[in-house]
N, C-alpha and C positions, 0 to 999 in steps of 0.2 A: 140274591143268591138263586142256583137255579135248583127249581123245585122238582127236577126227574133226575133218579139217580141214575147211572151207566152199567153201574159194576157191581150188584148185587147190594148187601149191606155197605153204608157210607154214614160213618158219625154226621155229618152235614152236609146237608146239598152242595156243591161246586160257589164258588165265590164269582162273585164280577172279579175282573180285573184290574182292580182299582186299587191304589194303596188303604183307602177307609176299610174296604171291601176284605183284602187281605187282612189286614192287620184284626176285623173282626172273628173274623173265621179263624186265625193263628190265634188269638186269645181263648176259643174253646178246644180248639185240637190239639195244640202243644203251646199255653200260655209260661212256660219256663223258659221260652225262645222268645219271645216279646223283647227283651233288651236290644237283643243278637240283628233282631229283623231292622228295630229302629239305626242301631250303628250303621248297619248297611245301608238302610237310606239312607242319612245324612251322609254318605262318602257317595253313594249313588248321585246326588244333588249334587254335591261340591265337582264331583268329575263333570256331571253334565255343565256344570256354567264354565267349569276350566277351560274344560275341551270344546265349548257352543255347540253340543250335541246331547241328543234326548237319548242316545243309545243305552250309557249306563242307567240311567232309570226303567227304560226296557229292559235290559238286562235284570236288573232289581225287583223285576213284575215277574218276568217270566222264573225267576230263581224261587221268589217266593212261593207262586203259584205252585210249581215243582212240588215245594216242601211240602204244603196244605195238602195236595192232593196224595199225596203218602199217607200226611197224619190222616186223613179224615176218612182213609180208607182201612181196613183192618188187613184185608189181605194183602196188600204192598207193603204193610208197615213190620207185618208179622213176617213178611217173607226178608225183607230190608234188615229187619233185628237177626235175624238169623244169619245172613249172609257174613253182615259185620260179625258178629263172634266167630264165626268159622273163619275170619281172615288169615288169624295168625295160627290158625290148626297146625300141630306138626306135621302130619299128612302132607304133601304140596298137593295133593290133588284135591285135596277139600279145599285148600284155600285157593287153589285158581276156578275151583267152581265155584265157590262164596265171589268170590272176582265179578267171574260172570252173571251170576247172579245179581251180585249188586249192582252192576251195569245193566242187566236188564229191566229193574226195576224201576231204576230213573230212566230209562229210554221210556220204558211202558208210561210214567208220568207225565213225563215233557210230551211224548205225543198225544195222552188226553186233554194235556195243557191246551197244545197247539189245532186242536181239535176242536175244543170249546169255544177258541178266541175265534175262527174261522164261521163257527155258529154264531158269534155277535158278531161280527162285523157282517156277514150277511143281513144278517135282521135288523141292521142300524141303516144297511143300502137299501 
């Protein structure tokens, strides 16, 4: 796991990118998803032998990582909780700002995602 955080308070430092690595870290940050995570692999795996490509299991890593880095963060997670209840506001303009909102928040995580994994593979060349 890595031991500097990015983003101020973080329940747990970032995860390798690893299914052990996930699945450790999703056990402390949101262990009520632990079923949910393993269904996914196991259809991640089954696609990848179907299809003789590792995609779906990247896909699988980087889904995950997604989620971890919400849970394990308070301000994404807090702003994410928000977003969803404001979906179905009577308002339309509160819920196309919850909208947006919730699309920024997974943009905001895929690209720390995608950021982190760029810092290991660096460090591994």
């Amino acid at each position: 796991m890595s031991s500097q955080a990015d983003h101020g308070h973080e329940l747990i430092p970032r995860p390798e990118l690893t299914p052990d690595a996930l699945r450790a870290a999703l056990a402390v940050v949101a262990p009520g998803r632990l079923d949910e995570m393993q269904a996914m692999k196991e259809d991640a795996l089954a696609k990848a032998v179907e299809w003789q490509s590792l995609s779906p299991v990247q896909s699988w890593v980087l889904i995950w990582a997604k989620e971890i880095e919400i849970a394990r963060r308070p301000d994404l997670s807090t702003r994410l909780a928000r977003a969803r209840r404001d979906l179905e506001h009577e308002d339309p303009d509160i819920a196309r700002e919850a909208l947006r909102e919730l699309s920024a928040v997974m943009d905001e995580a895929l690209k720390a995602v995608r950021e982190w994994l760029v810092r290991l593979s660096s460090r591994r060349a």
